[in-house]
Backbone bond lengths (Angstrom), bond angles and torsions (degrees), N, CA, C in turn:
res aa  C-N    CA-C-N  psi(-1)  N-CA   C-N-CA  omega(-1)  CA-C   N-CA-C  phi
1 X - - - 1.454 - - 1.530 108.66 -
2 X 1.467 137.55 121.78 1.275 159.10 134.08 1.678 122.03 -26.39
3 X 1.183 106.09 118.73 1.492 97.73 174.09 1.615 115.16 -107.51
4 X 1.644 126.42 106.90 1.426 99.34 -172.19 1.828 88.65 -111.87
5 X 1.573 97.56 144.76 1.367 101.28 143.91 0.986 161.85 -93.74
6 X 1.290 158.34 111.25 1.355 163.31 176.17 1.204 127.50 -53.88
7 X 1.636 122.97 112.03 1.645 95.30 155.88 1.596 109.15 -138.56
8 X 1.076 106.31 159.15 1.424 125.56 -124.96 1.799 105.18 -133.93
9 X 1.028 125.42 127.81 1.295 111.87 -169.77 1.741 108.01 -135.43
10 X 1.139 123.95 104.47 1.180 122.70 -179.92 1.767 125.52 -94.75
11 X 1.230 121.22 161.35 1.382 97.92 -168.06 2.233 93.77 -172.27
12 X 1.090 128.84 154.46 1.330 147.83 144.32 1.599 106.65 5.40
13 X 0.954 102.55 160.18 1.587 85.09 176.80 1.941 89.68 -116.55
14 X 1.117 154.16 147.63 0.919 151.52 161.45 2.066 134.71 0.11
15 X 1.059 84.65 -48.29 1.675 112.01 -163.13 1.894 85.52 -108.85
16 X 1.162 132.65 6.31 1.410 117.89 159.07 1.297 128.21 -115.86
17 X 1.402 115.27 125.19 1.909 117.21 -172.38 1.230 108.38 -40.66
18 X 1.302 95.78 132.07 1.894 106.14 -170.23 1.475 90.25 -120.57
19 X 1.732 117.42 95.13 1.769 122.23 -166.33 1.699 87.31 -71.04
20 X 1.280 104.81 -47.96 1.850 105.82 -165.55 1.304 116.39 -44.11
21 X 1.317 101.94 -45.30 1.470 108.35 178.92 1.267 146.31 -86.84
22 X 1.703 104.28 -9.85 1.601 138.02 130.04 1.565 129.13 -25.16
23 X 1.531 81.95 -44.27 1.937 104.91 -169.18 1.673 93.94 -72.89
24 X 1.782 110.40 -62.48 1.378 109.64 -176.79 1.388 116.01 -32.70
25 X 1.514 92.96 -66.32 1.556 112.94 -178.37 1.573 118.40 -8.19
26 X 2.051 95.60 -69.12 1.225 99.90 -158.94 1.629 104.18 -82.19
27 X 1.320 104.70 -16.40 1.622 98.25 179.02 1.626 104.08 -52.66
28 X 1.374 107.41 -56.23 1.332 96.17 -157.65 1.927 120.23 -87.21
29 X 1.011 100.46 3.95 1.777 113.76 158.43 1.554 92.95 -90.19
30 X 1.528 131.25 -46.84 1.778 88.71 -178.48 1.490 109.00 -58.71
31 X 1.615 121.50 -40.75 1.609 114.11 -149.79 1.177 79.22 -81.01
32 X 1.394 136.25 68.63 2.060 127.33 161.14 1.593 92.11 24.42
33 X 0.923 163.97 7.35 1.273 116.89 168.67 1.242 133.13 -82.81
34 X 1.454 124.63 13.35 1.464 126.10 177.01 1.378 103.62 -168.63
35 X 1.206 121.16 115.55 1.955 102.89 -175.65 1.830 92.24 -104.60
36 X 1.359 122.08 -5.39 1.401 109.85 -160.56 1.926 85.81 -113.06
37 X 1.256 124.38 106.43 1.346 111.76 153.59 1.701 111.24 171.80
38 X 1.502 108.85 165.67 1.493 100.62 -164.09 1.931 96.97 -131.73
39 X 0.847 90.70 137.24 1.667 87.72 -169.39 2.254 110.27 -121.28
40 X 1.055 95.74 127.82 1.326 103.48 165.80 1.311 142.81 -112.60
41 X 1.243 122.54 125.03 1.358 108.51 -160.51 1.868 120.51 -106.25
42 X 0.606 135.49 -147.07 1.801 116.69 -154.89 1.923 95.23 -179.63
43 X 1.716 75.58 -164.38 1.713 102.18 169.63 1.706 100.30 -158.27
44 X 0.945 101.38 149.31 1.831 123.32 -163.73 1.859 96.28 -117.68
45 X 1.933 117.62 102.68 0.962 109.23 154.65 1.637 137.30 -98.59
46 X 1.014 131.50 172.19 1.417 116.82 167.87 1.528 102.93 -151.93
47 X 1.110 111.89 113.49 1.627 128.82 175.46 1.471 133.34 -130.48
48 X 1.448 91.64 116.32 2.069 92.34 167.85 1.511 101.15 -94.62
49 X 2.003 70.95 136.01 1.566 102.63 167.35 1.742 111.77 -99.03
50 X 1.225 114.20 122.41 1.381 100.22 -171.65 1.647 112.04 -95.83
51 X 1.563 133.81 94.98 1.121 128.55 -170.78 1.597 110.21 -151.06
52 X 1.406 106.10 170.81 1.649 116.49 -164.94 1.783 103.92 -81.98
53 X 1.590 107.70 -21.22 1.553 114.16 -160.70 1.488 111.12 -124.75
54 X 0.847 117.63 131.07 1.860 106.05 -158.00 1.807 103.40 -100.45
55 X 2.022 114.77 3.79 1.156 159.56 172.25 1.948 94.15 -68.95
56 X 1.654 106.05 -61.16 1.310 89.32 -147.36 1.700 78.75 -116.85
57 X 1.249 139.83 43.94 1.332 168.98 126.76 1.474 117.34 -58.31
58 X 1.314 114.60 -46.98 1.283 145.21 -157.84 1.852 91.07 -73.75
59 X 1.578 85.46 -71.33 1.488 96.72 -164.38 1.545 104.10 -70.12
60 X 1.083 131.88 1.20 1.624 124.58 176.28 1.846 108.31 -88.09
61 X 1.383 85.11 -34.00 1.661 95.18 -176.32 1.993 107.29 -70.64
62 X 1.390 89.12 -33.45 1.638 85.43 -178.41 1.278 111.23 -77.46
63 X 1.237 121.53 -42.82 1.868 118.85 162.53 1.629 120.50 -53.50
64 X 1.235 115.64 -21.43 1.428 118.14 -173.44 1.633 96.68 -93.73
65 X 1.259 130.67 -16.74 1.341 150.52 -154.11 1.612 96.65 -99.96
66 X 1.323 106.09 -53.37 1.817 105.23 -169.54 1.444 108.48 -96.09
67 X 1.401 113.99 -11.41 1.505 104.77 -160.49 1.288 98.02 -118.80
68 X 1.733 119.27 -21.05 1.723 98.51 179.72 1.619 112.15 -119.66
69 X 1.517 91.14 -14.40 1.880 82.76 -172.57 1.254 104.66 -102.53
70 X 1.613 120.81 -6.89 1.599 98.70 -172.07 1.468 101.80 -111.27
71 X 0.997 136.17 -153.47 1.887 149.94 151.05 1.522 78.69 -135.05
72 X 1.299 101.45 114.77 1.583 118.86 153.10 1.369 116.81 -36.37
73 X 1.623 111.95 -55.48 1.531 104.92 -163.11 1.539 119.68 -80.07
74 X 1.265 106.31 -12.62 1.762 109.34 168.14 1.722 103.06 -110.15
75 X 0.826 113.25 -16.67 2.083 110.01 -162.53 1.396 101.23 -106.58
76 X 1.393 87.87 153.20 1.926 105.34 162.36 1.452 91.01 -138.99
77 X 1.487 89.11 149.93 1.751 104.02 170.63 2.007 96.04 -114.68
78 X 1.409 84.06 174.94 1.651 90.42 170.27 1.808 90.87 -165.16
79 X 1.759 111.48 159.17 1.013 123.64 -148.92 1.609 70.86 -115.27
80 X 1.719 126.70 143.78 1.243 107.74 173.93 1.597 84.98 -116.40
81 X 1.047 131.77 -39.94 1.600 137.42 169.71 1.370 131.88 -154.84
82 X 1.549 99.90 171.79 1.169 106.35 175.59 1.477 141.72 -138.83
83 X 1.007 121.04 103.22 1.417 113.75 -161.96 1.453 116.30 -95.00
84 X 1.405 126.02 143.27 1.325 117.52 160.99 1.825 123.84 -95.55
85 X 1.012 135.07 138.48 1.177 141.64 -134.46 1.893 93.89 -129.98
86 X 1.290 102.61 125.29 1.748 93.55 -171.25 1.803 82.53 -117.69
């Protein structure tokens, strides 16, 4: 059995008020340190899949990806990598 890991980064979908990242925003235009910039904020996963096929690995991560960590209608996920783990 194969151990690969996942990590996984979910976040706003574009076109939805991102308050968290509003907050950053203005923190860091009051403290002057940046008046030009737009910030988004997320969630950071990291998951082993424990399997023989890094094929049907794939597809567990994408069901665990659309069906538990995001809400489709406001979220996007993205896969940033993947490692296999011996």
């Amino acid at each position: 059995m194969k151990t690969f890991i996942y990590r996984i980064i979910t976040k706003l979908k574009a076109e939805i008020k991102n308050p968290q990242g509003e907050v950053v925003e203005n923190i860091v235009k009051r403290l002057s340190i940046s008046s030009d910039l737009k910030v988004n904020t997320g969630k950071f996963y990291e998951i082993k899949i424990f399997d023989d096929n890094l094929e049907n690995a794939n597809k567990k991560i994408e069901k665990i990806s659309k069906e538990i960590l995001t809400n489709p209608l406001i979220e996007t996920f993205e896969i940033i990598s993947i490692e296999e783990y011996r």
